[in-house]
Steps between C-alpha positions, in 0.01 A plus 500: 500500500644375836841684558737221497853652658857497346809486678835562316730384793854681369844368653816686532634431163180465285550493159334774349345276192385283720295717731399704166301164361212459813510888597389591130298142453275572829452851463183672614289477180140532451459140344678310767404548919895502509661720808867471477753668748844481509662377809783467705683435804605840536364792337798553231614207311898469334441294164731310294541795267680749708194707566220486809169512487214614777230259593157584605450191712626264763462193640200592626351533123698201448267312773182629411518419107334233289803451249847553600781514244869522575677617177872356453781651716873470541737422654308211676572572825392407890164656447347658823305272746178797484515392069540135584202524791278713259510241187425206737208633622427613203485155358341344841197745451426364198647860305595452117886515483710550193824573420660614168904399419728502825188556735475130542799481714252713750208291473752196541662661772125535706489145415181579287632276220550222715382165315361727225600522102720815448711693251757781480758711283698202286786651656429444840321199478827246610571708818097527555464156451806425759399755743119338517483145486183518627318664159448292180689713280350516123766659324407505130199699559336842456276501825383253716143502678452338788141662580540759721927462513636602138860564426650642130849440330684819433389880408285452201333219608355694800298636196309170411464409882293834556317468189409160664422606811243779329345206230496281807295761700288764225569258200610496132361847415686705737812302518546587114410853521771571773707309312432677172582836707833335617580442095534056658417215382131441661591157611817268501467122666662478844656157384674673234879522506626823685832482346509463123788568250377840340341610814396854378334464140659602178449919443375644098430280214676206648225443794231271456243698715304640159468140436355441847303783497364419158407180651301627788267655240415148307461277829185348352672407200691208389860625614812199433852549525481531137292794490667697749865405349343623170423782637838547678645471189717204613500122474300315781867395676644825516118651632530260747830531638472888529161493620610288800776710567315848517200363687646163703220315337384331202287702215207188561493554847505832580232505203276238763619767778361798296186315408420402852532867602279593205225258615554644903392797317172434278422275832489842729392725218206301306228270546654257180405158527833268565524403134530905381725523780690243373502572111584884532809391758628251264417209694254401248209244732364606849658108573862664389442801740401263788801337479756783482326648741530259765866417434598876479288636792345185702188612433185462253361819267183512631628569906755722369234697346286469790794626716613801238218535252350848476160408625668512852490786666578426911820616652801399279744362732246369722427231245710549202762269532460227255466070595837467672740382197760332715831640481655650201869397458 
């Protein structure tokens, strides 16, 4: 596989969560042609936590990489004009640039975002949205993807943006097997809500993930509200209302969601026709699968599987990344 290069860009005040997500995420591994190093503008780093950290790289990494991602920092200060130059000509070369939380107000500061979709932390999305009048600010969002310019909401969502970023570029498979290692959800919508009233899901008997991850196991069966309330043990209202509030969606959704991601899968891993794609994803016709397809992904089953399908065997990121989808907000 074609080494495709990584560059953590860490600020003075990096949050440490942050810059955990696309450290661990882009890892060397031997499934992914991933080469990640950690840089900054000088060699030791203060973070938000009281504690500093040593970076391998500078700017000059920073320059020479494929993918950069600036993890959130704070404060939000005057950033240095070296930062500022580096992410412009980052962008003007054509370099994938991504921030996670905070970051943004770097990327917005190189005027990267400028006439672009973006997103940040919900709590610094007024003074963001103030401070850069220039950016179309999405602000009930997980991620936004604007091609080669992405931008998360805050912390966690850093998660699904890298997850992404790895289905975007090695597909389904690998995205869920890093994610599987990170104990995450394998995939969340960017257009879902980043701020949701029970924000961090129900612990013990009270949770609703055995319900979900009974679910995952009968995708090619006939799954209502009814049958997942059942087996909840609660009435179809109160499944609904605490489903929403652990996950920020609804249970028929994120069922489509998880179905999609199951057909992504049989699509790289099998040679199925499109109608057993379709019935063991739940989507029951190869018609069905079409159309979720296209309005999930902006693209058709048969040229993602051309793109991802297992039969192909040149360079990954040379060719891997799927039909462009448009932007994900």
């Amino acid at each position: 596989m074609t080494v495709h290069r990584v560059a953590v860009l860490a600020l003075d005040g990096v949050t440490p969560l942050d810059l955990a997500i696309p450290t661990q995420i882009f890892t060397t591994r031997p499934e992914t042609p991933y080469e990640m190093t950690l840089c900054a503008l000088d060699a030791k780093v203060a973070t938000s936590a009281g504690f500093a950290l040593v970076a391998d790289g500078d700017l000059e990494q920073v320059r020479a990489a494929d993918t950069v991602v600036v993890p959130g920092f704070e404060p939000i200060l005057q950033l240095p004009d070296a930062v500022l130059d580096t992410l412009a000509g980052a962008r003007d070369r054509g370099t994938r640039v991504v921030s996670i939380c905070t970051g943004a107000f770097a990327l917005a500061a190189a005027g990267v975002l400028d006439g672009l979709h973006a997103t940040t932390h919900w709590k610094h999305i007024d003074e963001f949205e103030r401070g850069f009048p220039a950016v179309e600010v999405d602000r009930d969002v997980l991620y936004v993807d604007e091609g080669d310019v992405l931008t998360s909401a805050g912390v966690c969502c850093g998660i699904d943006l890298c997850l992404h970023l790895v289905r975007r570029d090695l597909g389904a498979v690998v995205a869920n097997e890093i994610a599987r290692g990170l104990v995450a959800a394998p995939h969340r919508d960017g257009g879902q809500a980043q701020y949701v009233p029970a924000p961090v899901a129900v612990a013990g008997e009270a949770s609703l993930s055995g319900t979900r991850g009974w679910a995952l196991h009968r995708l090619g069966e006939p799954l209502t509200l009814r049958v997942l309330a059942r087996h909840a043990g609660l009435s179809q209202r109160t499944f609904m209302r605490r489903f929403t509030e652990e996950t920020g969606t609804t249970p028929l959704q994120w069922l489509l969601n998880a179905r999609i991601g199951r057909a992504r899968e049989l699509l790289e891993t099998t040679d199925h026709p499109m109608d057993r794609v379709a019935r063991d994803c739940g989507l029951g016709t190869a018609a069905n699968l079409r159309l979720h397809f296209r309005r999930a992904l902006g693209t058709t089953p048969t040229a993602y599987r051309r793109t991802f399908g297992r039969s192909v065997t040149c360079d990954v990121l040379g060719r891997s990344r799927a039909p462009e989808q448009g932007p994900v907000r």
